[in-house]
FILO-773136 format. One line per 8 residues: number of its first residue (from 1); their letters; for each residue x, y, z of N, C-alpha, C, O. Coordinates in nm, 3 decimals. Each point is the difference from the previous one (the first is absolute). Layout:
NUM	A	X Y Z X Y Z X Y Z X Y Z | ...
END
This chain:
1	XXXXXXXX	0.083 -0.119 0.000 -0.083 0.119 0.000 0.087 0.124 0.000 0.114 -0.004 0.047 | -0.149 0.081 -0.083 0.031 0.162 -0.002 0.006 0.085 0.077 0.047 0.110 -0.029 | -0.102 -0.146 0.164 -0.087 0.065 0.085 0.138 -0.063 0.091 0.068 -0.102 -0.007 | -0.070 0.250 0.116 0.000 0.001 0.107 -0.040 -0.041 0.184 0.054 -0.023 0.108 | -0.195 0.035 -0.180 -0.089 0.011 0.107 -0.067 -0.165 0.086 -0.017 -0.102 -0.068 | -0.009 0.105 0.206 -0.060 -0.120 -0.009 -0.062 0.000 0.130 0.052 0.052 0.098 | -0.173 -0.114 -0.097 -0.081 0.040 0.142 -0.012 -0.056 0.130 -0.083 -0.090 -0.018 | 0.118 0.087 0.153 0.020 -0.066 0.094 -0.126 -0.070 0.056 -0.030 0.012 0.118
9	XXXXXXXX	-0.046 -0.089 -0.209 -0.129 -0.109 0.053 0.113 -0.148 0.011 -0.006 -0.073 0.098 | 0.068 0.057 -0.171 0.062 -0.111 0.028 0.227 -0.022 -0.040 0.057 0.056 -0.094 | -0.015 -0.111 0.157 0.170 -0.012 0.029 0.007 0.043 -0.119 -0.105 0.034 -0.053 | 0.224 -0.023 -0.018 0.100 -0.017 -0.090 -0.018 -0.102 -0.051 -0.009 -0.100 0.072 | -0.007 0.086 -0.253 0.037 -0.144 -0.068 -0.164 -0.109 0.065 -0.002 -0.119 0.032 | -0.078 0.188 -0.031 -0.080 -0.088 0.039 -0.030 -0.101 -0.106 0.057 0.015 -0.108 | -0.160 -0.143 0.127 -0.025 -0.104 -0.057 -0.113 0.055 -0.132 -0.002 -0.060 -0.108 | -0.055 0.137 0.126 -0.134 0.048 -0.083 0.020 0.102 -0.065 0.022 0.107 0.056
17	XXXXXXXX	-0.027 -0.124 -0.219 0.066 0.058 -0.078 -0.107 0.138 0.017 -0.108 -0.004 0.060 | 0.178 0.155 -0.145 -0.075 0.141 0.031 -0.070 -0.007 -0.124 0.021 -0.053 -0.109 | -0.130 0.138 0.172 -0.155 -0.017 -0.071 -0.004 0.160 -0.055 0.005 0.094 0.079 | -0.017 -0.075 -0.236 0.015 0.113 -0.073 -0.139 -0.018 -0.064 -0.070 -0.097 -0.028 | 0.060 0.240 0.017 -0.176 0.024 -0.070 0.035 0.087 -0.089 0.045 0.114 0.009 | -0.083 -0.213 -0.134 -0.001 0.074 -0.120 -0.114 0.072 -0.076 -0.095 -0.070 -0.033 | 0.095 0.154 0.011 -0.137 0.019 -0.064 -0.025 -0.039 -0.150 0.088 0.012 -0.085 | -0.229 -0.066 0.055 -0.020 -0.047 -0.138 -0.096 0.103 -0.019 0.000 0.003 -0.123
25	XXXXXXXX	-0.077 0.079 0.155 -0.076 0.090 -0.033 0.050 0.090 -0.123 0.115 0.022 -0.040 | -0.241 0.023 -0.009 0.043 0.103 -0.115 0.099 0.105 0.034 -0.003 0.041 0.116 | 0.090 0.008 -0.198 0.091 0.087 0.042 0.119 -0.046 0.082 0.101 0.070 -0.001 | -0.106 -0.192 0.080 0.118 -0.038 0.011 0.125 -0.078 -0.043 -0.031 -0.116 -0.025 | 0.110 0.131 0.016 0.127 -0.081 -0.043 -0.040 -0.190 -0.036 -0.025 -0.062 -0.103 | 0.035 0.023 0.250 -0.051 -0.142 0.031 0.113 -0.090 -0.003 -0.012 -0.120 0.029 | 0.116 0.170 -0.060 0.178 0.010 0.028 0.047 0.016 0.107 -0.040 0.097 0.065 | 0.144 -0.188 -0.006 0.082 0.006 0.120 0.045 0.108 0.037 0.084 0.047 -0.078
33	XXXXXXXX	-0.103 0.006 0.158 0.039 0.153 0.016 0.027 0.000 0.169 -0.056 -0.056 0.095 | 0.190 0.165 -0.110 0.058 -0.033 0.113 -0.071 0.135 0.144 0.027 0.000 0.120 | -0.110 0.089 -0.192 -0.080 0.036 0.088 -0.159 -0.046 0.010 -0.092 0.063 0.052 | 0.089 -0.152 -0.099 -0.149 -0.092 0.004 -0.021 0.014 0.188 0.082 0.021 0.090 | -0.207 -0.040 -0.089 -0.030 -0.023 0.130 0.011 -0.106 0.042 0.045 -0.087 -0.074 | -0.089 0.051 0.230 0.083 -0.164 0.053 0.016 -0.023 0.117 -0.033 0.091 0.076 | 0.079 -0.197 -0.024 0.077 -0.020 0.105 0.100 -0.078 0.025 -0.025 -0.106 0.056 | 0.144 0.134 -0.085 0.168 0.016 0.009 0.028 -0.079 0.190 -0.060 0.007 0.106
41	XXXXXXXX	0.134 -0.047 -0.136 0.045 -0.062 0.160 0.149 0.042 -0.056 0.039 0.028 -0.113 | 0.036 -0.038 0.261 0.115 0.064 -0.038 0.141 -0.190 -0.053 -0.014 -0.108 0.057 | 0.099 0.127 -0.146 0.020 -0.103 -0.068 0.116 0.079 0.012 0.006 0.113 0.047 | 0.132 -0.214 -0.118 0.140 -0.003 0.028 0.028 -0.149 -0.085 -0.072 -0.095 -0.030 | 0.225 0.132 0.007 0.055 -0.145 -0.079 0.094 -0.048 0.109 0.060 -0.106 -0.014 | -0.044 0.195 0.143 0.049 -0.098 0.126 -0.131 -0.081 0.013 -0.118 0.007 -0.034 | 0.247 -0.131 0.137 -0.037 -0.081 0.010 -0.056 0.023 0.176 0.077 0.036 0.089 | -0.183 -0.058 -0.074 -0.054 0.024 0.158 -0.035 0.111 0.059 -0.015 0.016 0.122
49	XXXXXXXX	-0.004 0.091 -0.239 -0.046 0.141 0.053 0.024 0.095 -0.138 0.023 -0.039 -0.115 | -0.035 0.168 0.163 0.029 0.103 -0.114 0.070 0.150 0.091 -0.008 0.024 0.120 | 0.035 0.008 -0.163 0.066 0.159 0.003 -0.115 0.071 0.034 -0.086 -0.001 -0.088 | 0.052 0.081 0.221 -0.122 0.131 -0.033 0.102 0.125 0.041 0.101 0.018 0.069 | -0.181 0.050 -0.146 0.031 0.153 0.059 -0.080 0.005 0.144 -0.104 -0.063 0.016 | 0.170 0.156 0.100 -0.105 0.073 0.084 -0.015 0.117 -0.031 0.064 0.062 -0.085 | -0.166 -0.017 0.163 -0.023 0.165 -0.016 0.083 0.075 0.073 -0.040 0.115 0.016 | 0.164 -0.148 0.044 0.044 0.054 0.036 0.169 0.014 -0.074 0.095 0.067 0.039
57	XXXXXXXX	-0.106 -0.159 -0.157 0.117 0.010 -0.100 0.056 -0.109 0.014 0.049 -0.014 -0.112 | -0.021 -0.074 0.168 0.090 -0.144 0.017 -0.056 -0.047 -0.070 -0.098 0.046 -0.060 | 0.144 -0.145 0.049 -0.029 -0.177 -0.076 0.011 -0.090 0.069 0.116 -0.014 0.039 | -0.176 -0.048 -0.008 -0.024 -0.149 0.076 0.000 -0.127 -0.083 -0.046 -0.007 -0.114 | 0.101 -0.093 0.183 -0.082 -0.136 -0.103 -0.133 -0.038 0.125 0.001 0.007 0.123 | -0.075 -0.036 -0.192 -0.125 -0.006 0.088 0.009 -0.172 -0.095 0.008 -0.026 -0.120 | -0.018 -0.077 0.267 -0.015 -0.115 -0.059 -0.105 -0.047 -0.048 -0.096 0.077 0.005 | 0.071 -0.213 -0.068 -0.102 -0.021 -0.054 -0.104 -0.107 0.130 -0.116 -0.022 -0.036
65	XXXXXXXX	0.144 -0.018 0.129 -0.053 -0.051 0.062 -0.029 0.082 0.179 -0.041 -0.053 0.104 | 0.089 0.209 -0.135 -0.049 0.069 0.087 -0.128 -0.022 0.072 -0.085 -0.056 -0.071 | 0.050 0.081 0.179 -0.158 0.009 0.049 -0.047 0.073 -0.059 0.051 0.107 -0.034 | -0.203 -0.163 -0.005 -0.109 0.080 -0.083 -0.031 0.159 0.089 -0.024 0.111 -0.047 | 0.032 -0.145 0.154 -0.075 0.138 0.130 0.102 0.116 -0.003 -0.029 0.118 0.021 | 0.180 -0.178 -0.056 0.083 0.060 -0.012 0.065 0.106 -0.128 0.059 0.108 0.001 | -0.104 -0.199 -0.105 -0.004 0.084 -0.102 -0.119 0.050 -0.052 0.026 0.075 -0.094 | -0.170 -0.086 0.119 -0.119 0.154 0.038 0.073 0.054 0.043 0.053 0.078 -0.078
73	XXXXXXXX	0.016 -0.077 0.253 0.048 0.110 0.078 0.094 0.108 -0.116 -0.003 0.121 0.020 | 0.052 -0.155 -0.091 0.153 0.082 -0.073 -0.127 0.078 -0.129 0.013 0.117 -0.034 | -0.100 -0.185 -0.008 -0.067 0.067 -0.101 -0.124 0.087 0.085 -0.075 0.055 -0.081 | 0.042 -0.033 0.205 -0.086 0.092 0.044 0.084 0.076 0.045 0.118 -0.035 0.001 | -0.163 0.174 0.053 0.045 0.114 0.043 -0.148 0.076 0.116 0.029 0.102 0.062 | -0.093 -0.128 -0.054 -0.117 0.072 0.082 -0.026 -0.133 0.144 -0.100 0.004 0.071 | 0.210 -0.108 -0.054 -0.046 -0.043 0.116 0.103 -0.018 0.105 0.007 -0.070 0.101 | 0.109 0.199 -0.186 0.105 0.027 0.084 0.108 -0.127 0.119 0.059 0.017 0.106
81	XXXXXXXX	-0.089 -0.183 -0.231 0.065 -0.037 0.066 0.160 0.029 -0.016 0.059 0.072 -0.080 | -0.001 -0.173 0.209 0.145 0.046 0.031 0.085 -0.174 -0.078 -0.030 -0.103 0.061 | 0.101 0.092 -0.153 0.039 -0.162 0.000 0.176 0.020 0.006 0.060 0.102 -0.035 | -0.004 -0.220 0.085 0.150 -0.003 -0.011 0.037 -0.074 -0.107 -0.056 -0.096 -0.052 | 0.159 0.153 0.027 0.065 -0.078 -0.110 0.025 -0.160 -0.021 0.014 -0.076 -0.097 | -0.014 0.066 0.212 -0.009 -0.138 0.010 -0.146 -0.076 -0.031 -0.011 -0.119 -0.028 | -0.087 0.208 0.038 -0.108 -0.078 -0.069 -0.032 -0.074 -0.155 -0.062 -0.100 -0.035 | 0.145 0.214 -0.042 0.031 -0.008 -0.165 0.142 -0.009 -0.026 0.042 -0.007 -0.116
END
């Protein structure tokens, strides 16, 4: 993929491939397009995780068999949790 981007519902490299919505309607393309709408999980050609950015500028490898509770926690921001590094 082309893309950058990838959404914290589930680890790194998950098992279930990302689900892109193409449109066939009049006027649209109906062509792979790399701003199509969708849902992207975040993916890597490591083996057992991927590279994220934080918002605070680092890079992490965030593994692929992280806790699920744990990686929500890193993709919310309004429930002000606190996690250690050692969680990811």
């Amino acid at each position: 993929m082309g893309q950058g981007l990838g959404n914290t519902l589930l680890a790194p490299n998950p098992p279930f491939p990302n689900c892109e919505i193409v449109s066939t309607s009049p006027g649209g393309s109906g062509q792979d397009d790399f701003d199509a709408a969708g849902m992207y999980g975040m993916s890597s050609f490591h083996a057992g995780g991927g590279n994220v950015a934080m918002c605070d500028g680092s890079v992490r490898f965030l593994k692929s068999t992280t806790n699920m509770q744990t990686v929500w926690k890193l993709g919310s921001r309004d429930q002000h949790e606190i996690l250690s590094s050692g969680e990811y």
